[in-house]
C-alpha positions in Angstrom: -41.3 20.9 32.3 -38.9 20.8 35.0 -40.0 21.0 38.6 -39.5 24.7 39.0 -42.8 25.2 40.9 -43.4 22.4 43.4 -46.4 22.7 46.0 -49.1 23.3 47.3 -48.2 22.8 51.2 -50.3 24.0 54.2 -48.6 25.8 56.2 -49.8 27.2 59.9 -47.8 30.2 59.7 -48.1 31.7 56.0 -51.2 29.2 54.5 -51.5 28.0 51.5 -47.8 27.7 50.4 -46.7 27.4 46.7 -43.2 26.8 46.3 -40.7 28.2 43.5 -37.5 26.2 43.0 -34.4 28.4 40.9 -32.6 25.2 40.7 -34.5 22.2 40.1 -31.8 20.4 38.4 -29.2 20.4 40.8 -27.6 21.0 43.7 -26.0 25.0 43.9 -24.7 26.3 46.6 -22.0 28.2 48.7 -22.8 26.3 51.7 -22.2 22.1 52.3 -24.1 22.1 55.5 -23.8 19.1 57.7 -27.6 18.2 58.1 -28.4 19.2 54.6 -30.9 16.8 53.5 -29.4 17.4 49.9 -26.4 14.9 48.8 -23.2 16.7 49.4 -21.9 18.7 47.0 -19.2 20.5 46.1 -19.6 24.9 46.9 -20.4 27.4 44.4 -20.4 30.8 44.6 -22.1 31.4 41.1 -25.4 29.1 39.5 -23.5 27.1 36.7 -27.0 26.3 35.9 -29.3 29.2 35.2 -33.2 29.1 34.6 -34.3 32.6 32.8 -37.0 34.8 34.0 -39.3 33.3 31.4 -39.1 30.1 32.2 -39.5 30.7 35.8 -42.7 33.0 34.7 -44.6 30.8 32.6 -44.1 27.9 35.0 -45.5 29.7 38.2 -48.7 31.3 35.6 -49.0 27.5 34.5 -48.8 27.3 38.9 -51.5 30.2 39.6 -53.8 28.4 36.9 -53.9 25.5 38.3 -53.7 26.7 42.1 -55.6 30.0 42.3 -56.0 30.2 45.9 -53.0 30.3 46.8 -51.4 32.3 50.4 -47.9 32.4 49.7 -45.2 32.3 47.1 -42.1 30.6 48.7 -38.9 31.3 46.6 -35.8 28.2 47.6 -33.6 26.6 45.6 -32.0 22.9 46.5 -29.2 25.6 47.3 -29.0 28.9 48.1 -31.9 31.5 46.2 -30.1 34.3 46.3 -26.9 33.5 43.9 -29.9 33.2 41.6 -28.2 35.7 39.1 -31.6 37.5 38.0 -33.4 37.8 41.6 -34.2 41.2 41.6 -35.7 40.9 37.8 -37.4 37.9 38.5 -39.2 39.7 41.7 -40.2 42.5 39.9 -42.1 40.1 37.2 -43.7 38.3 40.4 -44.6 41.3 41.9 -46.5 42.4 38.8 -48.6 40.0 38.6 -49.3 38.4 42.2 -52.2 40.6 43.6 -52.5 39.9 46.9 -50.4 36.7 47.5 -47.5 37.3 50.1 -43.7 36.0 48.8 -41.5 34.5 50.8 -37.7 33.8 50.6 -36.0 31.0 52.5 -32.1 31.7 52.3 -29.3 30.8 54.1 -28.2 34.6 54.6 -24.5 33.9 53.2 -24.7 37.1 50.6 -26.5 39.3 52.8 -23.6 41.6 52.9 -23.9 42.5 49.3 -25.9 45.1 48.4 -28.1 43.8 45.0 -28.9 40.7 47.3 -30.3 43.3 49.8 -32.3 45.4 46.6 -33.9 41.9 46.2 -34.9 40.9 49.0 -37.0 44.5 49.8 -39.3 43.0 47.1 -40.2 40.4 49.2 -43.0 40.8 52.6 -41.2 37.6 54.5 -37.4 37.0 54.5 -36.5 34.1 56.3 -32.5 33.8 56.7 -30.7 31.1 58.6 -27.9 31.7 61.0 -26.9 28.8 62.6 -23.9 30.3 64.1 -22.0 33.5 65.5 -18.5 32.5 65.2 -16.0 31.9 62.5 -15.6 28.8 63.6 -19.0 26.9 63.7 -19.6 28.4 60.9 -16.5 25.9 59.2 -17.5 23.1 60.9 -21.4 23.0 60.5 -22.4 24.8 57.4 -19.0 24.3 55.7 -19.1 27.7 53.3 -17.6 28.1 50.3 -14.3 30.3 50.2 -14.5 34.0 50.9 -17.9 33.7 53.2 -17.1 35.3 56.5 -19.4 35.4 59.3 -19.2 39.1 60.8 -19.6 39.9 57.3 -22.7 37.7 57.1 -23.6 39.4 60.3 -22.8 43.3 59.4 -24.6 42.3 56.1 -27.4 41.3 58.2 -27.9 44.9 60.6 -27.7 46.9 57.4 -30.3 44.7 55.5 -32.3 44.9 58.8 -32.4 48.8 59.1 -33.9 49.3 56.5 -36.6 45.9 56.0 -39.2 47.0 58.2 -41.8 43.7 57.3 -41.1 40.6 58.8 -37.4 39.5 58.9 -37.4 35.2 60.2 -34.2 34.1 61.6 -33.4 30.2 61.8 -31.4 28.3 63.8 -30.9 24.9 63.2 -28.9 23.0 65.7 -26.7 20.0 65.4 -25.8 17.8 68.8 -21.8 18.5 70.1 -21.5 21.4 67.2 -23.3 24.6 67.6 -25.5 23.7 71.3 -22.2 25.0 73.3 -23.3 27.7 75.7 -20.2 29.6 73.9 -21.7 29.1 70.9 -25.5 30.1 72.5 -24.4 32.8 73.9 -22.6 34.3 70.6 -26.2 34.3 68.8 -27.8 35.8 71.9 -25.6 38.6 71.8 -26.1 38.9 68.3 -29.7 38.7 68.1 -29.9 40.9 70.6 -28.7 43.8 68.4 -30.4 42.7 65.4 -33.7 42.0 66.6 -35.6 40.0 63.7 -39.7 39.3 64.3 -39.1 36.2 65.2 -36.4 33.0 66.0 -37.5 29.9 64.5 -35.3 27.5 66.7 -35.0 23.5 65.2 -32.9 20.6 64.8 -32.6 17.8 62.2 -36.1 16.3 61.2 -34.8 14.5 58.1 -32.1 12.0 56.8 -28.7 14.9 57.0 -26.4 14.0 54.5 -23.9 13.3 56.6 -23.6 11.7 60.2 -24.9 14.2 62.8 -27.3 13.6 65.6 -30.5 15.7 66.1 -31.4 17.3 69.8 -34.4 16.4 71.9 -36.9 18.8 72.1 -36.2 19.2 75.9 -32.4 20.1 74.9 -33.8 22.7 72.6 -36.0 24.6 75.8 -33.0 24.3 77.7 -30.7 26.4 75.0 -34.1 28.3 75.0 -33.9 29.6 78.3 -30.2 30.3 77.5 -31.6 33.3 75.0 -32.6 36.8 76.4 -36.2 36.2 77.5 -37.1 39.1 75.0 -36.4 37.5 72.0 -38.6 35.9 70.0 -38.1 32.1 69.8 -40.3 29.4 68.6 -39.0 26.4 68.6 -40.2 24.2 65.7 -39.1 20.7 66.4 -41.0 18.8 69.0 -41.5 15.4 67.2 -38.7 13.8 70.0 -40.6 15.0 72.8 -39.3 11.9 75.7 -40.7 13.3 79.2 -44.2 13.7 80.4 -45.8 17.1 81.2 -45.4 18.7 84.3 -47.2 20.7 87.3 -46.9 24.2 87.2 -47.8 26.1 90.1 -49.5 30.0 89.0 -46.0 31.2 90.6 -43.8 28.4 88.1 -45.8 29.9 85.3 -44.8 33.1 85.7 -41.7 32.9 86.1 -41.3 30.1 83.2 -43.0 33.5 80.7 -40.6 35.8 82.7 -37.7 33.6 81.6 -39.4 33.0 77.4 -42.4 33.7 76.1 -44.2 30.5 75.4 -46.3 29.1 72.5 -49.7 27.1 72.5 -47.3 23.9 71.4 -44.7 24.8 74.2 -47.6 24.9 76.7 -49.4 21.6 75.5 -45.7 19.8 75.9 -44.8 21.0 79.2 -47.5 22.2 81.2 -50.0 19.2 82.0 -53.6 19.7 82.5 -54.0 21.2 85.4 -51.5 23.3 84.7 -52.6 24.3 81.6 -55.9 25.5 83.6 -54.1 27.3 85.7 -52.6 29.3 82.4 -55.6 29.8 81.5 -56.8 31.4 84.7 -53.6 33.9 84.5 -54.6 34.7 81.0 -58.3 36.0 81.5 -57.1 37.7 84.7 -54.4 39.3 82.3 -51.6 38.3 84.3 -50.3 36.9 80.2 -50.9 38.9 77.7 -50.8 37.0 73.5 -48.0 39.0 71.2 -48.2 38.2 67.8 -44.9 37.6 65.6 -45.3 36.9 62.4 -48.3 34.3 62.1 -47.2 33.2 65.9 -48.8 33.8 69.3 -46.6 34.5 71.9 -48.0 34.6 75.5 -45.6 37.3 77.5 -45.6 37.6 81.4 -47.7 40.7 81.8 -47.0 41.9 85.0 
């Protein structure tokens, strides 16, 4: 049997995480991204390799079987899921027979401007969809798309899909040192994001071995581009395993205006703020000074004031 269903993994966010793989056997698809982890490829815009519903289905039973506790059903590809030919099939088979397990889809959002991708992706409660750029011209340099993917059609594709997918929409940035960390380039997304607002930003660099040679950021670059966003968006940031300087003093006045800037997760607090500090956050939080805001399996503590 091929290694169509892969898993479990624990995950924070969504649990007990099973994953389902629509191309175990090879590499497909439209983007050749920079820090892929994947051996470069060439693009497709079409699976040359196709798995059918059935043997997707009776790998993921075979899955349930032998994992019945499962949280999650995360649908990937080493490529892109949605050029998956029989998505919105395959999703109404899933759907039939999950109960009460949630499905996820990680994509890299390049065919969200066509309208069956959209019909398949309403089937799903979590859509997670990667946009690591805002301009036509990161977009050729860092995630190196097949011909005929444009990014304002990616992004028009995105506000239509967005309309009308009220669960949780995930967008995620992954950036790349000296290609898309340019204020320019920060300040594009902002804007963007801004218009679209998804439930949450999931903000990152490289964390494994890219396929070609490109440099990760430090987690103290990524809270600097951070505090480049509008403070009212959303943004975890996910990477913290390069974490160089020491935690800091906050004053009750430097907290607040740190939230009033971003809001700030438990792991943000625990890297920056040291232990008085940390204290001191508490303090603020039981006087409700910060208030906790949930976003899709994340707390966010807001300035409340």
């Amino acid at each position: 049997m091929m290694n169509i269903i892969f898993g479990p993994v624990n995950s924070r966010r969504f649990g007990k995480s099973l994953g389902i793989d629509l191309s175990p056997t090879k590499k497909q698809c439209n983007f050749d991204c920079l820090y892929c982890e994947l051996e470069p490829a060439p693009t497709v815009d079409a699976y040359e390799e196709v798995l059918s519903v059935d043997q997707i289905m009776e790998a993921l039973k075979e899955g349930l079987l032998q994992y019945p506790d499962i949280d999650v059903l995360t649908i990937t590809a080493n490529g892109e899921p949605t050029l998956y030919p029989e998505l919105p099939q395959l999703m109404e088979r899933i759907n039939a027979i999950k109960g009460s397990i949630k499905t996820l889809i990680l994509s890299n959002g390049s065919t969200i401007d066509q309208s069956h991708v959209q019909e398949a992706l309403m089937a799903f409660d979590t859509v997670k969809l990667s946009l690591d750029c805002a301009t036509p011209r990161c977009l050729k340099r860092l995630d190196r798309a097949h011909k005929g993917v444009e990014i304002e059609r990616i992004k028009q594709g995105m506000l239509r899909f967005r309309s009308k997918f009220k669960k949780a929409l995930i967008i995620e940035i992954l950036l790349v040192k000296g290609i898309n960390d340019h204020p320019d380039e920060i300040q594009a997304l902002n804007d963007y994001l801004l218009s679209l607002q998804p439930t949450r930003i999931d903000m990152g660099t490289i964390d494994r071995p890219p396929a070609y040679p490109v440099a990760p950021l430090s987690y103290e670059a990524l809270h600097e581009i951070a505090l480049q966003f509008d403070s009212s968006l959303p943004i975890y940031i996910a990477s913290r395993d390069k974490v160089v300087s020491s935690p800091s003093f906050y004053s009750e006045e430097a907290i607040m205006h740190t939230l009033k800037k971003r809001p700030l997760t438990t792991e943000d607090i625990e890297v920056l703020f040291d232990q008085k500090s940390q204290e001191r956050f508490k303090q603020l939080l039981d006087r409700g000074v910060i208030k906790v805001v949930n976003s899709s399996g994340y707390d966010f503590f807001v300035y409340n004031g």
